[in-house]
KOLFITOR-703858 format. One record per residue (C-alpha): x, y, z; residue in one letter. Coordinates in steps of 0.5 Angstrom, whole numbers, padded with zeros to 4 digits, always signed. Layout:
% residues N
XYZA...
This chain:
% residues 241
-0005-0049-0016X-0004-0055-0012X-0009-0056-0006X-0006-0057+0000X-0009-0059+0007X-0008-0055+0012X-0008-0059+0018X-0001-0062+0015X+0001-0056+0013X+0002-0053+0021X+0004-0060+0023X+0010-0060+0019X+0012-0053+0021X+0014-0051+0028X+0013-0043+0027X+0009-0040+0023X+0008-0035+0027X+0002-0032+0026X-0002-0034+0021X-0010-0032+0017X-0014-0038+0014X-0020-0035+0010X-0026-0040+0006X-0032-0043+0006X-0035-0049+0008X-0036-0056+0004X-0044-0055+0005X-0043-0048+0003X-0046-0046+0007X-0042-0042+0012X-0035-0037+0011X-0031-0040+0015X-0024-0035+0018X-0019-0037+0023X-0013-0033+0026X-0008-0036+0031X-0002-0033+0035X+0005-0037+0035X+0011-0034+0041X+0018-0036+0043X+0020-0031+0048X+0016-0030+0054X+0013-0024+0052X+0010-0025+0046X+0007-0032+0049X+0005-0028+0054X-0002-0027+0051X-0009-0028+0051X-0015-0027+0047X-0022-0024+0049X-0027-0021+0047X-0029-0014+0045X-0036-0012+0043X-0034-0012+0035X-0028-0018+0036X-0023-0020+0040X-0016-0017+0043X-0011-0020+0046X-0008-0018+0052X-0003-0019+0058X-0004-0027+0060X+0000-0025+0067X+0000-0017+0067X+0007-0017+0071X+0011-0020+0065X+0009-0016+0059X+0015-0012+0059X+0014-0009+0052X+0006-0008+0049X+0008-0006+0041X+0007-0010+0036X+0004-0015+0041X-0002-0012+0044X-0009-0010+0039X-0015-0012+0036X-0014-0017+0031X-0021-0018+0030X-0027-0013+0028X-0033-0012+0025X-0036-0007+0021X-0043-0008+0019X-0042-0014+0014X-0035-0015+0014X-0031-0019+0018X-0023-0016+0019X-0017-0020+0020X-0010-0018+0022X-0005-0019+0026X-0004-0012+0028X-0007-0006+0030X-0008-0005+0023X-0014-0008+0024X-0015-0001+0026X-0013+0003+0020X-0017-0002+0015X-0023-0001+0019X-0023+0007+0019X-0022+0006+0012X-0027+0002+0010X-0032+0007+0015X-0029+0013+0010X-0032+0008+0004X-0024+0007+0002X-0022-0001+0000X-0019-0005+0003X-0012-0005-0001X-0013+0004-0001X-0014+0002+0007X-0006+0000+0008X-0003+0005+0004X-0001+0009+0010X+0002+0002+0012X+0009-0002+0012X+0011-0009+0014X+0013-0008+0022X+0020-0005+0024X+0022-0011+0028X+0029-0011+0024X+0032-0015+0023X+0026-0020+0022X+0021-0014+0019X+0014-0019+0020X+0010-0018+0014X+0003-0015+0016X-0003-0020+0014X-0009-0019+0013X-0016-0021+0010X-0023-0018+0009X-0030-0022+0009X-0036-0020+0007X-0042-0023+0007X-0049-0018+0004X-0056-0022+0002X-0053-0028-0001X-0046-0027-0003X-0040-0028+0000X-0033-0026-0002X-0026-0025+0001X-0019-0021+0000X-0013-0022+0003X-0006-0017+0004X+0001-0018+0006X+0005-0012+0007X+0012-0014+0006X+0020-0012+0006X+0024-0014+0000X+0028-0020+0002X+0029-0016+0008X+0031-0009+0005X+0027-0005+0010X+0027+0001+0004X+0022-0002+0000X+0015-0004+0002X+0012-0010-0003X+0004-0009-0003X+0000-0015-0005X-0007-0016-0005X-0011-0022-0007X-0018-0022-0008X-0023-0028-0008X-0030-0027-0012X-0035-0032-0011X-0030-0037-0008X-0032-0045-0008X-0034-0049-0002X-0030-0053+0001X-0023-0049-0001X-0020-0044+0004X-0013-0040+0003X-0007-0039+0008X-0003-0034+0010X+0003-0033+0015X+0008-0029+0018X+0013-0033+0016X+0015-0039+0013X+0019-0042+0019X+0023-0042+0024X+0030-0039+0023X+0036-0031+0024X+0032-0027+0022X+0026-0030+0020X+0024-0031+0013X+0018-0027+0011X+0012-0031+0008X+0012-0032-0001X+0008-0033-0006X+0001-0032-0006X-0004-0035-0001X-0004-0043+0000X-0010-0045-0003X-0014-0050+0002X-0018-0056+0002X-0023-0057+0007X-0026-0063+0008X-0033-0065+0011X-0030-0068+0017X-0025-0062+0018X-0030-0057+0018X-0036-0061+0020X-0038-0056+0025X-0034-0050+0028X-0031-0054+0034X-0029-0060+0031X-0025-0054+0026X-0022-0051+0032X-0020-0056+0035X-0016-0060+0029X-0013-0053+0027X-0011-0052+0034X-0007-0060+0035X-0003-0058+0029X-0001-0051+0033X+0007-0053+0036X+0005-0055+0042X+0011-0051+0045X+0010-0044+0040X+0003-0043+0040X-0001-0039+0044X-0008-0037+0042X-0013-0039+0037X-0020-0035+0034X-0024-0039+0030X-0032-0036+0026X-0036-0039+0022X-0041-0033+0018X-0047-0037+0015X-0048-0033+0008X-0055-0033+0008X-0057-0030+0015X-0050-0027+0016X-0051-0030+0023X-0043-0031+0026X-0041-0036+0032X-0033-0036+0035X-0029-0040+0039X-0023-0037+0043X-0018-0042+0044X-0012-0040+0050X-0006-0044+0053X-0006-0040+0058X-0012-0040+0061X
């Protein structure tokens, strides 16, 4: 599979939506995730992300504008012990019980579809980090219509063993703009992260960050997990302040 650089492959693509990046480090030595929010009406860039006691939610930026909450506001990061969830919707929710109830990941989204948004039918996307003692791995999920038939449900999951430093994957929403808008395909794109670009968490966010179309995009969520003592450090980066 051809390596990409993630930094063109935003710069390149005015929406995106919302999209997932999972790897790990050049040194190794940290799991690296990031999840960003893209908008083009008034309410959806009308959101913030903040912090929760296990991750972050979104949320109204100006309260009196949110004229709709569904499928804009939830948790699309929480932590359960040593692993790291990912969404970009309240499944984060049903992932999360389901892993506490020692289900999977894939068997956790069973009960789930892609969103009833027609006639875009937004793939949901996920991902799963998981750092215990050492040992690192990740998987990552797309629940999506086919080509647009919202009869039937495509359920992808792809899980990375033991992956290697200085490689990620990315997953989106969709593939860029358009009516109706067209859903994400393939298989995650696979990454490389160089020295520079991950040289430390705040230099990571902020070139993911400079690549986000300037006009669509609304909010950013950076965390580097260090493998071997599975301490975390997160950036939350807002256009509106």
């Amino acid at each position: 599979m051809k390596t990409l650089d993630i930094y063109e492959q935003l710069k390149n693509n005015a929406y995106p939506g919302r999209g997932i990046i999972i790897g790990k480090s050049p040194d190794a030595k940290n799991a690296v995730t990031a999840y960003f929010i893209m908008g083009r009406s008034v309410n959806s860039r009308n959101r913030v992300f903040t912090e929760t006691e296990d991750g972050i939610k979104t949320e109204a930026a100006d309260p009196s504008k949110l004229s709709d909450p569904h499928l804009i506001i939830y948790s699309p990061v929480r932590v359960l012990g040593n692993k790291t969830i990912v969404t970009n919707g309240d499944q984060t929710d049903t992932i999360y019980e389901g892993l506490d109830r020692q289900m999977t990941f894939e068997q956790s989204l069973r009960s789930r579809e892609f969103e009833p948004d027609a006639p875009n039918y937004t793939p949901r996307i996920s991902g799963v980090l998981h750092v215990e003692a050492g040992k690192y791995n990740f998987a990552m999920s797309i629940l999506k219509s086919d080509d647009g038939d919202p009869s039937s449900c495509l359920r992808q999951t792809f899980a990375y063993e033991s992956p290697a430093a200085g490689q990620g994957r990315f997953i989106s929403t969709y593939q860029g703009d358009g009516s109706p808008l067209p859903s994400f395909a393939g298989e995650p794109v696979k990454l490389a992260f160089d020295d520079s670009f991950t040289a430390d968490i705040d230099t990571f966010a902020g070139r993911i960050w400079d690549a986000l179309n300037e006009d669509n995009k609304v909010s950013l969520f950076v965390r580097f997990i260090d493998i071997a003592t599975g301490a975390a450090e997160s950036r939350i980066i807002n256009k509106n302040k």
